[in-house]
N, C-alpha and C positions, 0 to 999 in steps of 0.2 A: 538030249539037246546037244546039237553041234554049232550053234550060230547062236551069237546072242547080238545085240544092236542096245546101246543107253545114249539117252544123252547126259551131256557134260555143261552143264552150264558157265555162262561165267559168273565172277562175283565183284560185286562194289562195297568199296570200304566207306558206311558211311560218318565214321569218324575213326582214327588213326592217327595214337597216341605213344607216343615212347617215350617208356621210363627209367631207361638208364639201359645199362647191362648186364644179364645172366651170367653170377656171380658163380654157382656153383650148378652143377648134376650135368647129366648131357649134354647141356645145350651152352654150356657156359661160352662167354665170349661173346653169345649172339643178345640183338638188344633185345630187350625187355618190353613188348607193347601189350598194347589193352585197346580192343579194335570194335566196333562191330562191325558186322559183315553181311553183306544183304546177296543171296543169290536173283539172277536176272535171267530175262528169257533166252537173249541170245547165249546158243549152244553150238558145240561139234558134237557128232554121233562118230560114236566108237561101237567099231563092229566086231567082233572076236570071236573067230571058228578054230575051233580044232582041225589041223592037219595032220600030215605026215610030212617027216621032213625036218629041216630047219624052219627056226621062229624067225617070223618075218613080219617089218612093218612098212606099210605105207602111207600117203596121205596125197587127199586132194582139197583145193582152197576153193573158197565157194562165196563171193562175194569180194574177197579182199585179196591183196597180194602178198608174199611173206613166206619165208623158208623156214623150215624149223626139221633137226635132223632125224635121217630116216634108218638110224639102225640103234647100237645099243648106248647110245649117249641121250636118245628121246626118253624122256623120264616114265612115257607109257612103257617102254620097251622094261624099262630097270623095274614098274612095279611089277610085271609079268615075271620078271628073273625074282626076285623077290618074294614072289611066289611058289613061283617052280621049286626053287630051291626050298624054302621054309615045309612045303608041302605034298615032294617027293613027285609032283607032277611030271607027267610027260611031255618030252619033246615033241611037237610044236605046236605053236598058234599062228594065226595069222592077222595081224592086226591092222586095222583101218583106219585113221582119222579124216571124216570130213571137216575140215578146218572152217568155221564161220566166225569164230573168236580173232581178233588180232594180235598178232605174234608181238611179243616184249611189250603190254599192254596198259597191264598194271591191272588185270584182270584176271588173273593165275588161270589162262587157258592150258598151256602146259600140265597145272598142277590138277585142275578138271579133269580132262583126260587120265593123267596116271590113278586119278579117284573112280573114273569108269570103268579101267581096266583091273583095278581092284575088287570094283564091287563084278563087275561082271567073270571074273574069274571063280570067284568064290558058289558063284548062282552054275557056272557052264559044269564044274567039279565036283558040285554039288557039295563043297566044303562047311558050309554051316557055321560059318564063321560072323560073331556078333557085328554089330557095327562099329562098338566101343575098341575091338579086339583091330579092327580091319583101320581104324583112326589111328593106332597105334603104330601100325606099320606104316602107315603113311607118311608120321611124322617122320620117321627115318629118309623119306623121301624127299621131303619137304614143308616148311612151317604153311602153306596155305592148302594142303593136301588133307589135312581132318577135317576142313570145314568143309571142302570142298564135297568130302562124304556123308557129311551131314547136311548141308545145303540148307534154303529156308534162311530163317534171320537168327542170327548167334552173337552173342558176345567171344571175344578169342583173346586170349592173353599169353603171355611168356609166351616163344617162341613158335605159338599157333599150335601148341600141342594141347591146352585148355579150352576146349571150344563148350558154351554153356549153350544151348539151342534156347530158342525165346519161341513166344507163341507168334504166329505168325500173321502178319497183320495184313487187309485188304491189298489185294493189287493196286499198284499205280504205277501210272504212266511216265515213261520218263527219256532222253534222247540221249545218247553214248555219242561223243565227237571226238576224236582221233586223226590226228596231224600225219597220219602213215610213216610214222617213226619208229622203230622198236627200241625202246631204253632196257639199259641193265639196271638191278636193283642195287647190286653191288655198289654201283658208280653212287645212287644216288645216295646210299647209306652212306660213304663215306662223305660225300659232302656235307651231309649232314650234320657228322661228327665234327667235319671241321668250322663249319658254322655254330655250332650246338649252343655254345657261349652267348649268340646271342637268341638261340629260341628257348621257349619253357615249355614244359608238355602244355597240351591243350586241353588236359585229362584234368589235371590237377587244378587248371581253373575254373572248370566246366563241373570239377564234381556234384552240383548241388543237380546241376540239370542232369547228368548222364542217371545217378542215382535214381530221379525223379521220371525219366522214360525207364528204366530198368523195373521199376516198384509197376508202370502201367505205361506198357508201349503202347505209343500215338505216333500218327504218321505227323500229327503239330507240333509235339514236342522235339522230333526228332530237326524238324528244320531249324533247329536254334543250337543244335550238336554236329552240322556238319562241318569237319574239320580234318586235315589233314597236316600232322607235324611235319613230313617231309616234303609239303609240296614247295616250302621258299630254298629249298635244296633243288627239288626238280625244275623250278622255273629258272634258277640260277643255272643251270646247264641247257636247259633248254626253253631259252622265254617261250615259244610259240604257244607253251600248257598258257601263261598268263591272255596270250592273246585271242585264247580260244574261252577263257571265261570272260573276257571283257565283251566279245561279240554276242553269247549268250546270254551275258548281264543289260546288253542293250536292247535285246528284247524279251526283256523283264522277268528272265529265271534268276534261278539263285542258282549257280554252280559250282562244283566241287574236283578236286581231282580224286581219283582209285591208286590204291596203290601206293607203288612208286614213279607214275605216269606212266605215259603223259595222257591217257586216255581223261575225258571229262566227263560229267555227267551233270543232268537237271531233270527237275521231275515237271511236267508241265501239265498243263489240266482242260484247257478248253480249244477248241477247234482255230481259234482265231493264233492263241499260240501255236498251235501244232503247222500252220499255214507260216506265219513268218521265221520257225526252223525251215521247214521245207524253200523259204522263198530267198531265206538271207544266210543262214547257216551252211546248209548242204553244199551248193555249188562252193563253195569254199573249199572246205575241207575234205579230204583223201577219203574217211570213213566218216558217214553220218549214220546211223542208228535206231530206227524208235523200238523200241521194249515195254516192258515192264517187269516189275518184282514178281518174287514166285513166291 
């Protein structure tokens, strides 16, 4: 095998909770969440052939507009080095990103891909490497790169290096709306902390319900857990997240933000909804989206 092609999904947090700060081990410093995490349909395909030569990456964008860098600062490019290095591989490969994900999303496109290039390195090298093993490297890469490898619906805790996989529940339908923004996580973590005083986790008040989908995932129980601690950080930097669930609340979802925005999401069900997205949502907004969960 000289060529390999995966796709990279993206993922939505459908609740995203923090509980303070990573006191002590690796990760210390970084906060402390308890997430679940839902992989979705929309993907980039990451293509990875053995050459000769220097390792090389490119990308093209395929629906959406958005840069994201093209040599060893792209996080696909670091899990390939990562690799290489850890596993005495040879120089080179040649790496592709078809970009359908939006860049700074709150959708850990980024961290999808360097999970493609992980799993597909291991398969082109024939490394044999677990998947628990290939999570682990990940994290070093990044807190939303183990789920990313495990995909499906997971609970994720401490710094995204805990990921517990859940059984996976029927597909549903649901619409991705994006203000063609890219935000940093960075920015919006910190705002958070300086707001924190007045948020509570959402974890801690919800435990009877999050407990209660954990003991027997439902796709009903879940619509009473969608929450996101950091989204009154992300809207205070950037209202337009607010203005984009007020428009989808108006015709009649319940929506959520991912992440650390500004991407939104709702899950919708019948043809009549799906027509007043397409008829009042879309023309609006830079990216509109229909999917579903994997």
């Amino acid at each position: 095998m000289n060529v390999i092609s995966l796709e990279a999904p993206a993922k939505v947090n459908l609740y995203l909770s923090v509980l303070g700060t990573i006191e002590t081990g690796p990760y210390q410093g970084y906060h402390d969440l308890d997430m679940l995490m839902q992989s979705i349909s929309l993907s980039d395909i990451v293509t990875i052939e053995k050459k000769q030569g220097v390792s090389l990456l490119t990308a093209s964008f395929t629906g959406i507009t958005g840069e994201i860098p093209q040599d060893e600062h792209n996080l696909a490019m670091k899990a390939w080095r990562m690799m290489q290095n850890a596993y005495g591989l040879p120089e080179g490969v040649a790496i592709h990103i078809e970009k359908h994900i939006p860049v700074g999303a709150g959708l850990a496109g980024g961290s999808s891909d360097a999970a493609a290039v992980l799993k597909g390195v291991n398969q082109l090298f024939s490394l044999g490497l677990s998947l628990e093993t290939l999570a682990e490297i990940g994290a070093s890469l990044g807190g939303d790169v183990p789920f990313c490898l495990y995909q499906g619906l997971a609970r994720v805790r401490g710094f995204g290096e805990r990921v517990t996989p859940l059984v996976s529940l029927p597909s549903r339908n649901c619409v991705l709306v994006n203000p063609g923004i890219a935000v940093l996580t960075s920015e919006i973590f910190k705002t958070y902390d300086i707001m924190k005083e007045t948020n509570s986790s959402s974890l801690n008040n919800e435990e009877e319900k999050v407990n209660g989908f954990l003991a027997e995932p439902d796709w009903q129980k879940i619509d009473y857990l969608l929450h996101n601690d950091l989204e009154s950080a992300a809207v205070s930097c950037y209202p337009v997240i607010a203005e984009i669930k007020e428009d989808l609340e108006r015709v009649g979802l319940m929506p959520f933000m991912s992440g650390s925005g500004p991407s939104v999401i709702a899950f919708w069900q019948t043809e009549e909804e799906r027509r007043h997205i397409q008829e009042k949502i879309a023309p609006k907004w830079a990216v509109t989206v229909f999917c579903r969960t994997l």
